[in-house]
C-alpha positions in Angstrom: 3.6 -2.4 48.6 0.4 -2.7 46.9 -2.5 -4.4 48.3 -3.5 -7.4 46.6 -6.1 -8.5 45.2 -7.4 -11.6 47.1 -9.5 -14.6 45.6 -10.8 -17.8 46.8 -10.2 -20.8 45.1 -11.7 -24.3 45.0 -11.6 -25.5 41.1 -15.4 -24.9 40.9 -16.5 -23.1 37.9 -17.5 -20.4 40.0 -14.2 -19.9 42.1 -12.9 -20.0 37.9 -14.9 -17.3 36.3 -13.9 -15.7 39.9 -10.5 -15.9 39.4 -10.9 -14.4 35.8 -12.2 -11.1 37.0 -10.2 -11.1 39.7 -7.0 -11.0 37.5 -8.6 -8.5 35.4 -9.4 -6.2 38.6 -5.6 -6.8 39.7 -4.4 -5.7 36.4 -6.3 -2.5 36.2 -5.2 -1.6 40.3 -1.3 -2.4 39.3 -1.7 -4.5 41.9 -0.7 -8.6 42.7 -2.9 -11.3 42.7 -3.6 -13.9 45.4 -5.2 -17.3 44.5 -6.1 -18.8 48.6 -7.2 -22.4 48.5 -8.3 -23.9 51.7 -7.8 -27.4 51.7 -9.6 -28.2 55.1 -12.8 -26.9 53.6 -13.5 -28.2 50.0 -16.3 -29.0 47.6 -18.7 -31.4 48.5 -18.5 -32.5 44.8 -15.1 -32.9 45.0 -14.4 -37.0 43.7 -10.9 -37.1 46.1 -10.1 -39.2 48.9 -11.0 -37.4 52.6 -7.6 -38.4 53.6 -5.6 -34.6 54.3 -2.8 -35.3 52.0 -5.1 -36.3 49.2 -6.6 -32.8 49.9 -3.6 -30.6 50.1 -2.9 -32.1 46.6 -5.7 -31.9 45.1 -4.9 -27.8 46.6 -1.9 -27.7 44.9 -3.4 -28.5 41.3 -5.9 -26.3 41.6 -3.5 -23.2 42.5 -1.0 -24.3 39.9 -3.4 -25.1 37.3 -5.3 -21.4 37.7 -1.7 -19.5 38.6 0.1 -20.8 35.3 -3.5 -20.1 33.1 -3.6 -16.5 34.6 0.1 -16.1 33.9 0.0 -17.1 30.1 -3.1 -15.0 29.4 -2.3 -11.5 31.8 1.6 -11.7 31.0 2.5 -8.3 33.2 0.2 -9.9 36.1 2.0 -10.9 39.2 0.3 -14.0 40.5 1.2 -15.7 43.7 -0.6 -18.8 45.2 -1.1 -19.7 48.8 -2.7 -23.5 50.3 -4.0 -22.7 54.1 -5.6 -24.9 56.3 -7.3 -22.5 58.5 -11.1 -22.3 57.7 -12.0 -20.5 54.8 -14.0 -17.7 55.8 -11.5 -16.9 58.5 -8.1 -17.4 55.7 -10.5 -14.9 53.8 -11.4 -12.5 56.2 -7.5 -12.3 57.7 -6.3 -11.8 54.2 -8.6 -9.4 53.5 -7.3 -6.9 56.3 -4.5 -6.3 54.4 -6.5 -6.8 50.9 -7.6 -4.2 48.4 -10.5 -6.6 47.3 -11.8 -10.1 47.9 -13.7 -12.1 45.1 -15.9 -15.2 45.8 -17.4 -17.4 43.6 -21.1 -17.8 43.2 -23.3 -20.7 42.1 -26.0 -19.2 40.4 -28.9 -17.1 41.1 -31.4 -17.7 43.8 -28.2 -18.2 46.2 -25.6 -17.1 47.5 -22.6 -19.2 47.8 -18.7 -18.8 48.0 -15.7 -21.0 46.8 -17.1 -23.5 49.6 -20.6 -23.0 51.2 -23.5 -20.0 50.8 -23.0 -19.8 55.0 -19.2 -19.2 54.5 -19.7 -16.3 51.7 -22.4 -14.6 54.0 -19.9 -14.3 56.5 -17.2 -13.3 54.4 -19.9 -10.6 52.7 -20.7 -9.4 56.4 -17.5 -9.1 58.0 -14.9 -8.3 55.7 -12.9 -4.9 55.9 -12.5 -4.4 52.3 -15.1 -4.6 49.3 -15.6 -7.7 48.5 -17.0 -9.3 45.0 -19.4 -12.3 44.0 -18.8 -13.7 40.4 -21.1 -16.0 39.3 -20.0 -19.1 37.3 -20.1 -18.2 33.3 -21.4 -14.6 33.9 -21.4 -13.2 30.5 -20.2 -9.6 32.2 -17.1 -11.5 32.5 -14.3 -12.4 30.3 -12.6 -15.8 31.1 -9.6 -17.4 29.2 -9.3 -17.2 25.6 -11.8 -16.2 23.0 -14.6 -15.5 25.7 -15.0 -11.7 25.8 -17.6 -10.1 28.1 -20.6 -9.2 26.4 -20.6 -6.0 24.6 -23.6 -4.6 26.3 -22.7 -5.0 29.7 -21.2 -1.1 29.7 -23.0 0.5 33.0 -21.2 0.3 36.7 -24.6 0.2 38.7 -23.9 2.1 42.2 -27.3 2.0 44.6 -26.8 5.5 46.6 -29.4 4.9 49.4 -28.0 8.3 51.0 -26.4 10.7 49.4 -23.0 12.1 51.1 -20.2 10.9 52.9 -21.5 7.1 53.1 -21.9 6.9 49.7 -18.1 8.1 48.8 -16.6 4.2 49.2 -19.2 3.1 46.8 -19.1 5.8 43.9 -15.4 5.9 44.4 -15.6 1.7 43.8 -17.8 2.2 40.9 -15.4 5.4 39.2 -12.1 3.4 39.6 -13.9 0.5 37.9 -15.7 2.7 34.8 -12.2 4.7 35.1 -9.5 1.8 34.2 -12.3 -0.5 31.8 -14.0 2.0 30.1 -18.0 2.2 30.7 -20.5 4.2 32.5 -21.6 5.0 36.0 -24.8 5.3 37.2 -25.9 6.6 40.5 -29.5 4.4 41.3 -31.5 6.3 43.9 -35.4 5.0 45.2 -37.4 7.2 46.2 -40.9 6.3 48.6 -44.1 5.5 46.5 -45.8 8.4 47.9 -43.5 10.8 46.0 -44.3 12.5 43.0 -42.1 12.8 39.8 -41.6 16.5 39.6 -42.3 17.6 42.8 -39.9 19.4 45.3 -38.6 16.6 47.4 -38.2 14.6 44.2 -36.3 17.7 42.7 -34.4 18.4 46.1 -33.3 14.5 46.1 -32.3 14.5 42.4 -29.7 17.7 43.0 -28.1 15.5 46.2 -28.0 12.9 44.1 -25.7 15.5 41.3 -23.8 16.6 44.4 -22.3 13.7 45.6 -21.3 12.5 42.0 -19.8 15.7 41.4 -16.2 15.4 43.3 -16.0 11.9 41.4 -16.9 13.5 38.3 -14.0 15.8 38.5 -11.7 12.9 39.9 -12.6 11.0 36.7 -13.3 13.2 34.2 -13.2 11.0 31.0 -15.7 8.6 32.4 -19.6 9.3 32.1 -22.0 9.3 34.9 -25.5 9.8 34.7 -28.2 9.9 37.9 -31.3 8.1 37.8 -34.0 8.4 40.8 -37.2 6.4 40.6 -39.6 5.6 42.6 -40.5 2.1 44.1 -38.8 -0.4 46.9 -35.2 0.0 46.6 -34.1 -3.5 45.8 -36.7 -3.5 42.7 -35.4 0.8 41.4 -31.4 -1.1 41.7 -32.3 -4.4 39.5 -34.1 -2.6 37.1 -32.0 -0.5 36.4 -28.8 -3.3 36.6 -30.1 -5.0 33.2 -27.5 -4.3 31.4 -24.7 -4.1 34.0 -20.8 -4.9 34.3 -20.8 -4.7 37.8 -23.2 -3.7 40.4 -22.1 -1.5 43.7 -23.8 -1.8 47.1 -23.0 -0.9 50.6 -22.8 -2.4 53.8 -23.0 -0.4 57.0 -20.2 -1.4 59.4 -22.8 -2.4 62.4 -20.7 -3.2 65.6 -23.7 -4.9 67.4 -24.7 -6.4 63.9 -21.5 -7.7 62.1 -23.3 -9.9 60.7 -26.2 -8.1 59.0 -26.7 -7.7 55.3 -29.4 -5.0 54.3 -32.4 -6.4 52.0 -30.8 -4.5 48.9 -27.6 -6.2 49.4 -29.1 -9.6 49.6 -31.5 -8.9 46.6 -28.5 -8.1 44.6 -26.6 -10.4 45.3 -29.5 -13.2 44.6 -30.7 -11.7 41.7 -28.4 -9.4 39.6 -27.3 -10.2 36.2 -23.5 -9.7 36.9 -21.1 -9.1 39.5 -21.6 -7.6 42.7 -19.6 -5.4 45.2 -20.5 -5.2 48.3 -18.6 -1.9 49.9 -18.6 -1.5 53.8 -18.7 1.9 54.8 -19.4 3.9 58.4 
């Protein structure tokens, strides 16, 4: 059976726009959809009752409300709904073992935050096994419901290569699947210290490893375009410059058994600060 794809739900705007590109991603990876509500942990902003019943239906609503929406618009999209009461970052992260991606909502730039709380999507960002995606609420990279297309100049699928080679393969492969099934380009961001040189042999030398780990995903996907970019400057500022006009943005996350919990600073600055979706891709 196909891995699904997993998304968490509260009825926020973000966990909505969420759910839109999750259904979209599910589509394009044949795969099902999961909307996950957990009703122990809910918006603050929520105007219900704190009684548990009065959460598990407000639950229910959201999950059928979003399930039958998703349904009407995606007709070949399988769509199934589940209301937990475990925690949410730990109904996320169990999911997600078995998941191909999880998608979070997020509030707005300047912070991070989840379908609940900005602690709960750190965690989820952190720990899970699978990529996982932030969608911010009304992203314009993102097409929700009827009549709202994404923009039209949102074509590139942004992938920051810190090091060329095997580590980068989960994030180029990410970023090719994506350009592969929606159309687009890929570029391959690579910074470079200040005290390089443009033209100069470690600047040449790190622009061909650059070409040489695109090129098995180039022949993989040979209908989609890919161009490399290296420039120098801090990493975090060579990625969002160069995200302007993104669809999606591709980082990694280094699988850090005495640091589960880290996030690098590139990560973190994407994720504050870049004008469109963001997937953060653990890899060894």
């Amino acid at each position: 059976m196909t891995a699904p794809v997993i998304v968490g739900l509260d009825g926020s705007p973000a966990s909505v726009t969420a759910a839109w590109w999750a259904a979209r991603a599910a589509l394009d990876r044949h795969a099902p959809l999961l909307l996950l509500h957990s009703w122990t942990t809910q918006p603050l902003d929520v105007p219900i009752p704190q009684e548990a019943r009065s959460k598990q239906c407000y639950g229910e609503q959201v999950l059928h409300r979003m399930s039958a929406e998703l349904r009407h618009r995606h007709r070949g999209l399988t769509v199934a709904t589940e209301l937990v009461s475990a925690p949410a970052a730990e109904a996320l992260l169990a999911h997600g073992e078995g998941g191909d991606l999880l998608v979070l909502g997020s509030r707005g730039h300047g912070s991070v935050a989840s379908f609940l709380l900005g602690s709960i999507s750190l965690r989820v960002l952190s720990l899970a096994r699978c990529p996982a995606v932030t969608v911010r609420a009304g992203d314009s990279a993102v097409e929700t419901g009827w009549g709202h297309p994404p923009a039209a100049d949102h074509d590139d699928i942004v992938a920051g290569v810190q090091h060329p080679g095997p580590d980068a393969d989960p994030l180029l492969e990410l970023a090719f699947a994506e350009a592969g099934s929606q159309g687009g380009r890929v570029r391959a961001v690579r910074a470079l210290p200040p005290s390089w040189r443009p033209g100069a042999g470690p600047w040449a030398a790190e622009g061909e490893r650059l070409a040489a780990a695109l090129e098995p995903w180039r022949r993989k996907y040979p209908d989609v375009p890919a161009v490399e970019q290296t420039a120098v400057g801090p990493a975090a500022s060579v990625l969002l410059s160069a995200s302007a006009h993104a669809r999606l943005v591709v980082v990694g996350r280094r699988r850090r058994p005495h640091q589960p919990w880290r996030l690098g600073p590139v990560a973190h600055a994407a994720l504050r600060h870049a004008p469109c979706p963001v997937a953060v891709v653990p890899h060894d």
